[in-house]
C-alpha positions as protocol buffer text, in pm:
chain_id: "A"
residue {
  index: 1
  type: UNK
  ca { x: 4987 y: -2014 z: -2321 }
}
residue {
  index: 2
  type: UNK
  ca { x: 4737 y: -1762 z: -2460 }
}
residue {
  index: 3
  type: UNK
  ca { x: 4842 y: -1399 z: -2528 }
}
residue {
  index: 4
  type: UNK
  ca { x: 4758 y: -1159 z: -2254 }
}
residue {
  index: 5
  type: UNK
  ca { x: 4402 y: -1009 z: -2332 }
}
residue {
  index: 6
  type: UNK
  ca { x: 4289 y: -787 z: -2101 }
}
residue {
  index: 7
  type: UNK
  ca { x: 4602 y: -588 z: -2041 }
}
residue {
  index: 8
  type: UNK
  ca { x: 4334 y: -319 z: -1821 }
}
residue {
  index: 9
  type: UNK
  ca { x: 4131 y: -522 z: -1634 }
}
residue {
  index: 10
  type: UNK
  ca { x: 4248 y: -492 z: -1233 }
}
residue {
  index: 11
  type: UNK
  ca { x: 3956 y: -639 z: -1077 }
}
residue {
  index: 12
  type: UNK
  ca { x: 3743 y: -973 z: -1137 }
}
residue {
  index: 13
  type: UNK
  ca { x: 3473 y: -1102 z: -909 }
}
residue {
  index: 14
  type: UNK
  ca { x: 3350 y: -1399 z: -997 }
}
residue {
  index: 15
  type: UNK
  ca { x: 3151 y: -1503 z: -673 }
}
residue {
  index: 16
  type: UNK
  ca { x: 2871 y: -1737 z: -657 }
}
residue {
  index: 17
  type: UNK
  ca { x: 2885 y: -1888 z: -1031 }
}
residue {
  index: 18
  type: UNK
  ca { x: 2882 y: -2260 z: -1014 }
}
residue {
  index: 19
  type: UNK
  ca { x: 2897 y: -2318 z: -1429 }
}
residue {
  index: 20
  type: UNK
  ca { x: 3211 y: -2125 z: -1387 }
}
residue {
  index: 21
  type: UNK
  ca { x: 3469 y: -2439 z: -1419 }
}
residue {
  index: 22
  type: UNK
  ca { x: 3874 y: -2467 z: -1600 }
}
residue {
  index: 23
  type: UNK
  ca { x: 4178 y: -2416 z: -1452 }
}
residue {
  index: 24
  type: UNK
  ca { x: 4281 y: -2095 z: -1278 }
}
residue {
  index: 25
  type: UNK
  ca { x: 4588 y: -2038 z: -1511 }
}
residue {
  index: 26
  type: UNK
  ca { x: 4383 y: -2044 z: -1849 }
}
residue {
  index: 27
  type: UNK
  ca { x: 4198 y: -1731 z: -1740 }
}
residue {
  index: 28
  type: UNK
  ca { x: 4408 y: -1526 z: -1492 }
}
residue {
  index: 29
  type: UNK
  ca { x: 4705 y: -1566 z: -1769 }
}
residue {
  index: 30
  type: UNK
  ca { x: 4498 y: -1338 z: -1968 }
}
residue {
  index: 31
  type: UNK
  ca { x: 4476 y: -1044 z: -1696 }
}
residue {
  index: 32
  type: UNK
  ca { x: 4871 y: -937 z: -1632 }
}
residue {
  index: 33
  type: UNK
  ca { x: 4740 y: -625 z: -1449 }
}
residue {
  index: 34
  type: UNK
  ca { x: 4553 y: -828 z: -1262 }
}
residue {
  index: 35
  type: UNK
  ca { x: 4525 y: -672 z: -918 }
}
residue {
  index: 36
  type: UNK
  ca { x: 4250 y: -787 z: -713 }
}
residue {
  index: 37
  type: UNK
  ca { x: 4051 y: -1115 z: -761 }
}
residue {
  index: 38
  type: UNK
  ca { x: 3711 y: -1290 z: -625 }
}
residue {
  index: 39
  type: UNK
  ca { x: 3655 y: -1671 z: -667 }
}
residue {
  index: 40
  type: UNK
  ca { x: 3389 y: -1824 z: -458 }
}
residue {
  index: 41
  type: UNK
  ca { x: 3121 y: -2099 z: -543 }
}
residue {
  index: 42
  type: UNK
  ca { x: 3296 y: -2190 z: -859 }
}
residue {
  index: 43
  type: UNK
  ca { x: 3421 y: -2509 z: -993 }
}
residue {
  index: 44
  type: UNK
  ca { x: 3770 y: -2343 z: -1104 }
}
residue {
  index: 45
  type: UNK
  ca { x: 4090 y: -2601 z: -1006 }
}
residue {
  index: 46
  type: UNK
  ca { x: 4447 y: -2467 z: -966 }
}
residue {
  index: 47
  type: UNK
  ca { x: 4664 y: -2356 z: -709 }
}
residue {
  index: 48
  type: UNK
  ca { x: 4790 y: -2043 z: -511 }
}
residue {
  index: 49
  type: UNK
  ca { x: 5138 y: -2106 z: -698 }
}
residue {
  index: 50
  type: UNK
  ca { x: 4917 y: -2069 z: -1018 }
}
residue {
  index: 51
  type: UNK
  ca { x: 4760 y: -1738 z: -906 }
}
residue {
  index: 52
  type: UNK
  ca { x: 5098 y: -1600 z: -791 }
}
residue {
  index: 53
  type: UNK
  ca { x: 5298 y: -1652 z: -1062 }
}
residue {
  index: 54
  type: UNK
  ca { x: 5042 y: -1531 z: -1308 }
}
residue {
  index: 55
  type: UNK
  ca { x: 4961 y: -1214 z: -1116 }
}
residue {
  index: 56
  type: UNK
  ca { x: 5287 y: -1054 z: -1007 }
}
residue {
  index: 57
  type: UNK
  ca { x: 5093 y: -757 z: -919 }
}
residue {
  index: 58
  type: UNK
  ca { x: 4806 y: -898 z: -707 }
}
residue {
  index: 59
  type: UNK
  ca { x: 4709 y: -708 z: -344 }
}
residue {
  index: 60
  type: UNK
  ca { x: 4400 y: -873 z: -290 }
}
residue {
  index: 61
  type: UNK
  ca { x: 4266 y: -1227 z: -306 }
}
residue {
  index: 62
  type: UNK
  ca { x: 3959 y: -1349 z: -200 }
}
residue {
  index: 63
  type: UNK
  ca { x: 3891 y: -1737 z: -220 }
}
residue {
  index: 64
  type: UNK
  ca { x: 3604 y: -1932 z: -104 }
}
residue {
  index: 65
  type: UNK
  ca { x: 3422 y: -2281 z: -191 }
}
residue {
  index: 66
  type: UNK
  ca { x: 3643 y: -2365 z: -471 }
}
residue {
  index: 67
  type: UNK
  ca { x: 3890 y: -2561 z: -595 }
}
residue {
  index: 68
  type: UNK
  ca { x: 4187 y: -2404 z: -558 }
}
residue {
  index: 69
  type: UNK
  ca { x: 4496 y: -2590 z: -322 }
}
residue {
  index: 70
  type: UNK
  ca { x: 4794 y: -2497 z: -214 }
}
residue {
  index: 71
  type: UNK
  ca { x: 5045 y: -2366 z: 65 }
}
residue {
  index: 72
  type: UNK
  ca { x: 5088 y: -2041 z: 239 }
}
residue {
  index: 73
  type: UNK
  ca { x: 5446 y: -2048 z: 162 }
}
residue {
  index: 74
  type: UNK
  ca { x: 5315 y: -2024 z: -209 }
}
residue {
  index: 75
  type: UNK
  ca { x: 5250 y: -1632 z: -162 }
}
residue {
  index: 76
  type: UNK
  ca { x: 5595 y: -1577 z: -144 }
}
residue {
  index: 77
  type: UNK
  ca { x: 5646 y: -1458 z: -489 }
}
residue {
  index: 78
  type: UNK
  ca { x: 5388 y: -1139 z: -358 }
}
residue {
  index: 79
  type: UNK
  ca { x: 5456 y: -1073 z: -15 }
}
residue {
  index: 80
  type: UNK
  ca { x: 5503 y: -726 z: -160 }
}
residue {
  index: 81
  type: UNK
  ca { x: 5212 y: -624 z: -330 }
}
residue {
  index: 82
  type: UNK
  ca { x: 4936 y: -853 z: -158 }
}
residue {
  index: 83
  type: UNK
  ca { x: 4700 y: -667 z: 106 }
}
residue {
  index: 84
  type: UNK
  ca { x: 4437 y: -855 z: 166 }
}
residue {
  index: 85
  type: UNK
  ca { x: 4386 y: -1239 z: 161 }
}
residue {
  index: 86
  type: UNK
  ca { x: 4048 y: -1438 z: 270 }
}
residue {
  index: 87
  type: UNK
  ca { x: 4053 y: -1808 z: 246 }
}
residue {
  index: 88
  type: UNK
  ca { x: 3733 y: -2006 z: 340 }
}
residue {
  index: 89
  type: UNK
  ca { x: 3689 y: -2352 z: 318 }
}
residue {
  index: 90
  type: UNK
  ca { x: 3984 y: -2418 z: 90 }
}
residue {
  index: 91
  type: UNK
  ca { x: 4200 y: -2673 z: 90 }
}
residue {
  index: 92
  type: UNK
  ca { x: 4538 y: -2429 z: 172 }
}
residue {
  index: 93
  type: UNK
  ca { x: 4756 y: -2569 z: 476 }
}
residue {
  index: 94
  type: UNK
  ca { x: 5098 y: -2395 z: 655 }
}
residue {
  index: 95
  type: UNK
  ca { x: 5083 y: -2072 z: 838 }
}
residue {
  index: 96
  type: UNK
  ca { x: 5206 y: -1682 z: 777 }
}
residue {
  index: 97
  type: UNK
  ca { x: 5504 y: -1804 z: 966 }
}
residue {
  index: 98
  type: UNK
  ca { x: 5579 y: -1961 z: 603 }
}
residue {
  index: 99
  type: UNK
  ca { x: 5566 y: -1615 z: 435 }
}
residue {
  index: 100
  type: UNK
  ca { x: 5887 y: -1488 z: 502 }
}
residue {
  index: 101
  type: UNK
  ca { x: 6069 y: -1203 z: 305 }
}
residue {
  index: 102
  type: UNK
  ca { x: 6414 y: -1243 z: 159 }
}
């Protein structure tokens, strides 16, 4: 896994940027602050599990026309810290029902 990079950055926004392709994990590894995030139009792959386990932190994510699958029992891990969460036309199934706090 790559070293974290970034150890500052909060806040990416990557909307609209169709050359924008990898997996999720390769870049979001390398933001450990990473707080809020913006993925939309992209060809990124990975997987809420991915996102949450990389960003412990996270309180806002924002995903639309990507690639990115997954559960909504995957938030788990940060049913804490997340805030705000906007899926559109994603491939994510379950409900909040899922999302349950231990």
């Amino acid at each position: 896994d790559p070293q974290p990079v970034f150890k500052t950055m909060v806040n990416i926004d990557f909307r609209q940027n169709p050359g924008l392709n990898g997996h999720i994990r390769s870049l979001i590894t390398m933001l450990p602050g990473l707080k809020k995030m913006q993925f939309s139009g992209t060809n990124v792959d990975g997987t809420l599990e991915d996102i949450c386990e990389c960003c412990p932190k996270i309180a806002s994510i924002y995903i639309a026309d990507t690639n990115i699958t997954g559960e909504m029992k995957d938030l788990l891990p940060v049913y804490r810290t997340l805030e705000e969460l906007a899926f559109r036309n994603l491939a994510v199934t379950g409900s909040f029902s899922q999302v349950k706090g231990k």
